[in-house]
C-alpha positions, 0 to 999 in steps of 0.5 A, spaced: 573 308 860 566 305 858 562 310 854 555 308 852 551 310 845 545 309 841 546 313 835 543 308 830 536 308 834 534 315 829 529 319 829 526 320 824 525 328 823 523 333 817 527 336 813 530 342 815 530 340 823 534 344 827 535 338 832 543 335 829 541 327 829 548 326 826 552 329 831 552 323 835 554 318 830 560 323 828 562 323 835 562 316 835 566 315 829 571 320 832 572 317 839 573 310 835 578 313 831 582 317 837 581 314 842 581 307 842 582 306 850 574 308 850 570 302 850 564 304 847 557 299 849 551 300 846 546 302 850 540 298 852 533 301 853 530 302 859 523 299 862 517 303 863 518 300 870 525 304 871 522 311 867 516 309 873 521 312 878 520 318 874 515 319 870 507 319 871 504 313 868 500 317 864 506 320 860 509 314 860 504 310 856 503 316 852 510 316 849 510 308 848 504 308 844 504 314 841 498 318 844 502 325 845 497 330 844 500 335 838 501 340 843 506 336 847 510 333 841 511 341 840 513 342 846 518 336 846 520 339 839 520 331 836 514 328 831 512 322 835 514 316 831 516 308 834 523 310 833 522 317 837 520 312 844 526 307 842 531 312 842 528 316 848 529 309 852 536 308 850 538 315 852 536 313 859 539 306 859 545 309 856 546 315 862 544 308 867 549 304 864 554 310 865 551 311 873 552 302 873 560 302 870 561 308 874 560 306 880 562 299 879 569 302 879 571 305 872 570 311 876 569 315 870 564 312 864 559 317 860 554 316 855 554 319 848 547 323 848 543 324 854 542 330 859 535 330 857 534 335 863 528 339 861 523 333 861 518 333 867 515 327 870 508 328 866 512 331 859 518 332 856 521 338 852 526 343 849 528 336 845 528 332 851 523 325 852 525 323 859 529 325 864 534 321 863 539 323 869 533 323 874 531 317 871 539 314 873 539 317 879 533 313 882 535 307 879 542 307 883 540 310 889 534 303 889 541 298 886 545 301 893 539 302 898 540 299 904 548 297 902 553 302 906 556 307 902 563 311 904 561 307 911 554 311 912 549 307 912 544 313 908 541 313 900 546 314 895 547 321 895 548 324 889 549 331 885 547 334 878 553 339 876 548 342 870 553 345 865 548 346 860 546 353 857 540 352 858 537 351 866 536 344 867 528 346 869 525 338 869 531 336 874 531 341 879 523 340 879 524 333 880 529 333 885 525 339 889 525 336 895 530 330 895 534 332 900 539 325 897 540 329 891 543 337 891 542 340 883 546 345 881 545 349 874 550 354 871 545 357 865 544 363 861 539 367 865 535 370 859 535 363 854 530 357 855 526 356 858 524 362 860 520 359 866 526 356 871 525 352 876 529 352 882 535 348 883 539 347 890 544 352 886 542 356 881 548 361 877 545 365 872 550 367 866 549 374 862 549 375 855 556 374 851 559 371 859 566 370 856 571 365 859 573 369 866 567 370 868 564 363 867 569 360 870 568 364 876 561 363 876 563 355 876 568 355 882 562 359 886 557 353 883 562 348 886 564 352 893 556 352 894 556 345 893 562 343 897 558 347 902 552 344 903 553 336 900 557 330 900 556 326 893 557 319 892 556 320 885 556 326 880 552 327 874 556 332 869 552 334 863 558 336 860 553 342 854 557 344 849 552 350 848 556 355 852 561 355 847 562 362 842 560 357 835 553 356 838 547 358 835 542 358 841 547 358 847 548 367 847 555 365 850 562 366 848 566 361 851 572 360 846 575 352 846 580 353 852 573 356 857 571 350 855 577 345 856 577 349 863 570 348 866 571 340 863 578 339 868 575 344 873 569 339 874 573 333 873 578 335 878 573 336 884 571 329 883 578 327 882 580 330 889 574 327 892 574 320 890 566 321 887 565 317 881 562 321 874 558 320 870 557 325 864 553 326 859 553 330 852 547 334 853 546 341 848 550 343 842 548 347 836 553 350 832 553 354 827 558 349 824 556 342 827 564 342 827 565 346 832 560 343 837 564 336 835 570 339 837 568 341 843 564 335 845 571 331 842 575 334 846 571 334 853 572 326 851 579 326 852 580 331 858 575 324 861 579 319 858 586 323 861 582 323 868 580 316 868 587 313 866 590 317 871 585 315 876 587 308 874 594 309 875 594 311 882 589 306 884 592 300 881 585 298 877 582 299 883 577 304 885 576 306 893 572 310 895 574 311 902 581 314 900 585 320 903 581 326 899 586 331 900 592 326 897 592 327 890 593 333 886 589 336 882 591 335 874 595 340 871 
């Protein structure tokens, strides 16, 4: 299974930030030392004339050279710095590569960061500098314009399952009127932001939502999306914010919620045949060792999935086989 980082592209922040730099670093360590069938990449940065997909012009030159007004580096929650638009061009080419192996045939690949979802195309925010889904979304989609995919000639279809606890404002308002790509966000209704956008499917969490109702809230969000789409590609923001140890996230998903709501997502792809991309998203404990644990362990649900994956297609993925044949993973 290929994984994709940029951890040793740092932004430098002040001290004191409530941002955790280091988790992606240690998520690393962990994954070389646990999981050694992962092969990790490190990510390459993606163009202007790739973020140009997405972004505004503007917003785009304003990032790379450094004239972000001060309101706007508030609202991203980042100083400016060189290092700053470095990392942010890496967490997009990590999710690109991701979407590029996915598709390719690895079935299954992530990238170690990204779900930069709350960025706009003329800003960014909620620590989010370029929208990195929406950004790998589009490039995609150009790479197999005009091929024949599952033996349709139409644009790549392609789904955000947003697990993030916070909505995935700058996605949903990217792709309002995409009809190629169906976003849903399952997030808490009283968190960030407190302006929503509106998604193809939102499901808004209560305060305190524990493991039976999230769960139920996630077969609801996937129903709606088996309803009204058939994806050639998901995204899975796989946020470790609706964890119980985190200190923004309001909800009380205890560690074997959280391990549901991974095979659950990875089971609906894994029956259909839709190639995944995952990316980390949000985490913020009050023990940076609960949100490693969580992410750590989301790494070993996909591993498992990418190896049986393997397994019943002898190394070769086809897209086109008998959906309703294998069983979900026990």
């Amino acid at each position: 299974m290929q994984a994709f980082y940029a951890d040793h592209f740092v932004l430098p922040l002040p001290q004191g930030h409530r941002f955790p730099m280091q988790k992606y670093a240690m998520l690393r360590e962990r994954l070389v030392s646990q999981m050694p069938a992962i092969e990790l990449h490190e990510a390459l940065p993606v163009t202007a004339e790739e973020l140009g997909l997405v972004h505004t012009p503007e917003y785009i030159h304003a990032v790379f050279n450094g004239t972000l007004s001060p309101a706007a580096q508030r609202e991203i929650g980042f100083p400016w710095s060189p290092g700053m638009a470095e990392r942010a061009c890496r967490s997009v080419g990590g999710t690109l590569g991701a979407a590029r192996a996915a598709l390719k045939g690895g079935c299954i690949a992530a990238n170690l960061a990204g779900g930069t979802h709350h960025s706009h195309p003329d800003r960014g925010g909620g620590f989010c500098v370029f929208n990195d889904v929406a950004v790998a979304a589009r490039q995609v989609q150009l790479d197999h314009a005009g091929m024949p995919v599952k033996s349709f000639n139409r644009a790549l279809q392609v789904a955000v399952v947003d697990l993030d606890v916070h909505q995935g404002d700058g996605t949903a308002r990217i792709f309002e009127k995409d009809d190629s790509v169906f976003t849903l966000s399952l997030h808490g209704a009283k968190n960030f932001p407190v302006r929503k956008q509106t998604s193809d499917c939102d499901i808004e969490l209560p305060d305190g939502c524990q493991d039976d109702a999230y769960l139920d809230a996630l077969e609801q969000g996937l129903s709606c999306l088996e309803q009204r789409f058939e994806p050639d590609l998901v995204f899975y923001l796989a946020g470790a914010d609706a964890h119980e140890g985190d200190r923004l996230g309001r909800l009380a998903v205890s560690d074997d919620g959280m391990e549901s709501r991974d095979r659950r997502v990875f089971d609906w792809a894994f029956q259909r045949r839709v190639p995944l991309v995952m990316t980390m998203e949000g985490g913020y404990g009050h023990d940076i060792e609960s949100t490693l644990r969580v992410q750590t362990n989301t790494y070993r649900v996909a591993l498992q999935y990418w190896q049986r994956w393997q397994t019943l297609t002898a190394g070769a993925f086809n897209p086109s086989m008998d959906a309703n044949s294998p069983q979900p993973m026990k």
